[in-house]
VOZAMAR-754944 format. One line per 8 residues: for each residue x, y, z of N, C-alpha, C. Coordinates in nm, 4 decimals. Layout:
# VOZAMAR-754944
X/Y/Z/X/Y/Z/X/Y/Z ~ ...
//
This chain:
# VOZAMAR-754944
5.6506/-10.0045/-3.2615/5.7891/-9.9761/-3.2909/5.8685/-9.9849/-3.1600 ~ 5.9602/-10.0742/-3.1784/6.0880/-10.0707/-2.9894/6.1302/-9.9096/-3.0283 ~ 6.1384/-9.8737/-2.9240/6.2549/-9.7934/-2.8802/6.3846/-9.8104/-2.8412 ~ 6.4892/-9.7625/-2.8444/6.5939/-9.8172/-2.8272/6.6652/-9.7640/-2.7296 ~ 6.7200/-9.7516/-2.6100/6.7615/-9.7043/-2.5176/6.8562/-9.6167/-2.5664 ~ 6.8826/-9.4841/-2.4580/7.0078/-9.3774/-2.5539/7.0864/-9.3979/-2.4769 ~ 7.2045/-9.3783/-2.5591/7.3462/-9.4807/-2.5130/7.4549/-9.3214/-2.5232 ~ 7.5284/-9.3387/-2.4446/7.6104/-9.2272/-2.4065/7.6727/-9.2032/-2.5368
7.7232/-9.0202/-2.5887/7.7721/-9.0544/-2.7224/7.9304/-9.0750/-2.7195 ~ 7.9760/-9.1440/-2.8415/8.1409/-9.1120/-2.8192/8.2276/-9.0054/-2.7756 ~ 8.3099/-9.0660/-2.7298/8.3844/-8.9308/-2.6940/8.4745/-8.9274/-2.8175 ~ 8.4864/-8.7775/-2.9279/8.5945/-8.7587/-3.0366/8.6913/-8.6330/-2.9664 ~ 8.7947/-8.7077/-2.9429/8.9088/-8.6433/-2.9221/9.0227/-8.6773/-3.0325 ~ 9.0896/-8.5034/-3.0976/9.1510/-8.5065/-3.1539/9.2966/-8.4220/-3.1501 ~ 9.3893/-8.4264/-3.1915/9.5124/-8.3029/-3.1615/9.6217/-8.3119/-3.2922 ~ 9.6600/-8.2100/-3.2954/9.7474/-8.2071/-3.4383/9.8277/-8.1084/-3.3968
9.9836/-8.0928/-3.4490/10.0959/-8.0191/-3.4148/10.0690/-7.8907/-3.5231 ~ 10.0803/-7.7669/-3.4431/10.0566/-7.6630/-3.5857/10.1881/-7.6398/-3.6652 ~ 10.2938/-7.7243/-3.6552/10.3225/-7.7810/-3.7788/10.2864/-7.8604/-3.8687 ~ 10.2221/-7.9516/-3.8344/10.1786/-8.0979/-3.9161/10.1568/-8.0303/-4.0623 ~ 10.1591/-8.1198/-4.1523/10.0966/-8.0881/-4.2443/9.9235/-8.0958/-4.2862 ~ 9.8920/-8.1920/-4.2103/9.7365/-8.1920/-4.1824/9.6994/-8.0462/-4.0641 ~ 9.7598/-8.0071/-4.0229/9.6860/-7.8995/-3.9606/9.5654/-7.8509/-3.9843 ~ 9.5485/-7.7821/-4.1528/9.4405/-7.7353/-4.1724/9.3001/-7.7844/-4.1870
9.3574/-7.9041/-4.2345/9.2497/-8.0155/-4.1887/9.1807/-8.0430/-4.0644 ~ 9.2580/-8.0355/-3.9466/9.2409/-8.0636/-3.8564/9.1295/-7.9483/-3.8236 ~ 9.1922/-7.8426/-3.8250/9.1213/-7.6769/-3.8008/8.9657/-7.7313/-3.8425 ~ 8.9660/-7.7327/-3.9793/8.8144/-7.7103/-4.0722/8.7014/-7.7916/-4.0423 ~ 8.7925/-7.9307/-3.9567/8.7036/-8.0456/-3.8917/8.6402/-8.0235/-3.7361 ~ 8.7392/-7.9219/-3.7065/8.7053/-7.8763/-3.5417/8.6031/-7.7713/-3.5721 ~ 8.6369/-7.7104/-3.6717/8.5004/-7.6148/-3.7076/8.3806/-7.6208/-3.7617 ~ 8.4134/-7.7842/-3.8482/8.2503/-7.8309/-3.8370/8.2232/-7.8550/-3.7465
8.2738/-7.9699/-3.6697/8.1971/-8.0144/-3.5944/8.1195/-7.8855/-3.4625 ~ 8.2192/-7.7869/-3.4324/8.1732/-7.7005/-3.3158/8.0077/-7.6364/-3.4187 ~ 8.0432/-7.6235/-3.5797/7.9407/-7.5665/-3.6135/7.7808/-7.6659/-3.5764 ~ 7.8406/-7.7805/-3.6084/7.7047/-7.8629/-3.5654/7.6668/-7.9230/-3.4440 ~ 7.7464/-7.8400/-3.3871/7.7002/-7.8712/-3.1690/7.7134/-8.0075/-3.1708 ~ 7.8640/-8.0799/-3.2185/7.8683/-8.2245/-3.2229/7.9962/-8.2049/-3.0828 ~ 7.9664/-8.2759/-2.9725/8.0240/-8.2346/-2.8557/8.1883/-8.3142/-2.9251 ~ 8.2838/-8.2522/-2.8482/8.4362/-8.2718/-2.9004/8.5524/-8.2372/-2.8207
8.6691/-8.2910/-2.8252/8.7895/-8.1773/-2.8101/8.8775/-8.1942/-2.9246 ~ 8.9536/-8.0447/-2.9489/9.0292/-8.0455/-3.0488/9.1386/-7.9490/-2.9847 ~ 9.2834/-8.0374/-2.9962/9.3778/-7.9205/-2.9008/9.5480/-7.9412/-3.0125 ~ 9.5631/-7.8070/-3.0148/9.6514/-7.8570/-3.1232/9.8089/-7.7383/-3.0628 ~ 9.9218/-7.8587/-3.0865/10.0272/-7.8350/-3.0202/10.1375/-7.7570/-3.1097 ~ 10.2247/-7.6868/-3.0238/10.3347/-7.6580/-3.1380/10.4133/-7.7897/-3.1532 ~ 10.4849/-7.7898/-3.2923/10.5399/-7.9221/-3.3444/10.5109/-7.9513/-3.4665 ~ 10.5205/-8.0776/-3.5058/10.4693/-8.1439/-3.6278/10.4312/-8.3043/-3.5919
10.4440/-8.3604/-3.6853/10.3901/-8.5399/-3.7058/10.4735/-8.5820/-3.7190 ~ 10.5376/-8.6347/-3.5856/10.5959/-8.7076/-3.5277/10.6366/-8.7870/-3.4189 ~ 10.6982/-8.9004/-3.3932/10.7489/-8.9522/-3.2590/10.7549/-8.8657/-3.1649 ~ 10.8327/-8.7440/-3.2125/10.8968/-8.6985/-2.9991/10.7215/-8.6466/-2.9383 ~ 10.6638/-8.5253/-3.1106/10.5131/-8.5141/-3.0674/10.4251/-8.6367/-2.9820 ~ 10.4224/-8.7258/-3.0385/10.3289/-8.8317/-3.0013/10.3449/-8.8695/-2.8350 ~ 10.5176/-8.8676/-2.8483/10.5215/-8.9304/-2.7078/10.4944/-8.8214/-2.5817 ~ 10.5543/-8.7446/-2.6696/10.4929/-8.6099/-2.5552/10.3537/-8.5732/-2.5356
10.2255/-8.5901/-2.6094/10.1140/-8.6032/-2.6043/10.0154/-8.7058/-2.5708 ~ 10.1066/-8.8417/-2.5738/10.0306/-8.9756/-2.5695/9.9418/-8.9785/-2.4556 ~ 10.0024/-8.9570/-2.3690/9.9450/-8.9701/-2.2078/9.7817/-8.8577/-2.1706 ~ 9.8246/-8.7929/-2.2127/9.7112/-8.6461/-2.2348/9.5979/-8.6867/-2.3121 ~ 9.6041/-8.7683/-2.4387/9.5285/-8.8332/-2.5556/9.4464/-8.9182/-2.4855 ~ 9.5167/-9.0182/-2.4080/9.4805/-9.1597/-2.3808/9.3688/-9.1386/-2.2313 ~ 9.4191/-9.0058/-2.1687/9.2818/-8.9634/-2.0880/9.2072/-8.9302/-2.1075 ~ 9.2188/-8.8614/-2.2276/9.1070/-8.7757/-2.3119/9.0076/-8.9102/-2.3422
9.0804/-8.9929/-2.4020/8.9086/-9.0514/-2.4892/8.9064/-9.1897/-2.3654 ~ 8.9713/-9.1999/-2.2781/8.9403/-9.3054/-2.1813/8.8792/-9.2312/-2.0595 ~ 8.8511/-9.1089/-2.0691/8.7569/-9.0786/-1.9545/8.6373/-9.1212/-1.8759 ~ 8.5485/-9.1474/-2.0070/8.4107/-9.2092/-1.9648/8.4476/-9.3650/-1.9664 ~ 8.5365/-9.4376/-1.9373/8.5278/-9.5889/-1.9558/8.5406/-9.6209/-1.7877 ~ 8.4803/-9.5780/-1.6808/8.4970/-9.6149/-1.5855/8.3790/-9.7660/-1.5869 ~ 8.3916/-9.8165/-1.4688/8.3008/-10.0095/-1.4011/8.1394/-9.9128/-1.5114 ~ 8.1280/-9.8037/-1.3633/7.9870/-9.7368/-1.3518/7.9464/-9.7048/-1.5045
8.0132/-9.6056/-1.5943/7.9758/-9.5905/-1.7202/7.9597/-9.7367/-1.8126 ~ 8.0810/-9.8377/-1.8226/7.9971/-9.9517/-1.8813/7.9039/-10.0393/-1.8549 ~ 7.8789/-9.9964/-1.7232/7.7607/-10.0804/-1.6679/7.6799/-10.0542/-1.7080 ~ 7.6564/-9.9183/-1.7523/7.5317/-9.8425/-1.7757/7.4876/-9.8405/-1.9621 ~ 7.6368/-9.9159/-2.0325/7.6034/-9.9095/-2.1554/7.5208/-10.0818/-2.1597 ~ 7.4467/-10.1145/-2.3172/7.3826/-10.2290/-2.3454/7.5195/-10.2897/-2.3985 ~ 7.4804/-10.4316/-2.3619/7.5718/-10.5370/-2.3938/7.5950/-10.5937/-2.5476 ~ 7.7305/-10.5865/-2.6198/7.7497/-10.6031/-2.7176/7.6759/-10.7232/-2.7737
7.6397/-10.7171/-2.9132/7.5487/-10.8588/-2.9401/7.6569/-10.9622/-2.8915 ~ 7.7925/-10.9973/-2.9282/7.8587/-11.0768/-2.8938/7.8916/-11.1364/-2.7697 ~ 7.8552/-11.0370/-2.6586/7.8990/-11.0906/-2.5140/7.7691/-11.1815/-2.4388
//
């Protein structure tokens, strides 16, 4: 049987305004996942679902799940079948 090399896991970053109307959703999903030691962030703002939210959060988001994409970390992942 191959073995398959272990490959770093995704990073799930998520955020919701505790206005939104998905809020509670958001909540019950941050609480599975913390229940099943599935590594995460979940950060949730005052506001709702919308533009001024988004733009005011975008920048914060976009570090969050682009953290691990440095040269060194994709070097270290296996090469897509396609490349």
């Amino acid at each position: 049987m191959e073995v398959l090399p272990r490959t770093p896991a995704p990073v799930i970053y998520f955020d919701c305004g505790a206005d939104d109307e998905n809020v509670a959703d958001n909540r019950a999903f941050d609480r599975l996942l913390t229940s099943l030691g599935v590594p995460h962030t979940y950060v949730e703002y005052g506001g709702g679902h919308g533009w001024s939210s988004w733009r005011s959060h975008l920048a914060q988001s976009l570090i969050a799940v682009t953290a691990g994409m440095s040269d060194a970390s994709l070097a270290e992942r296996p090469a897509a079948p396609f490349e």
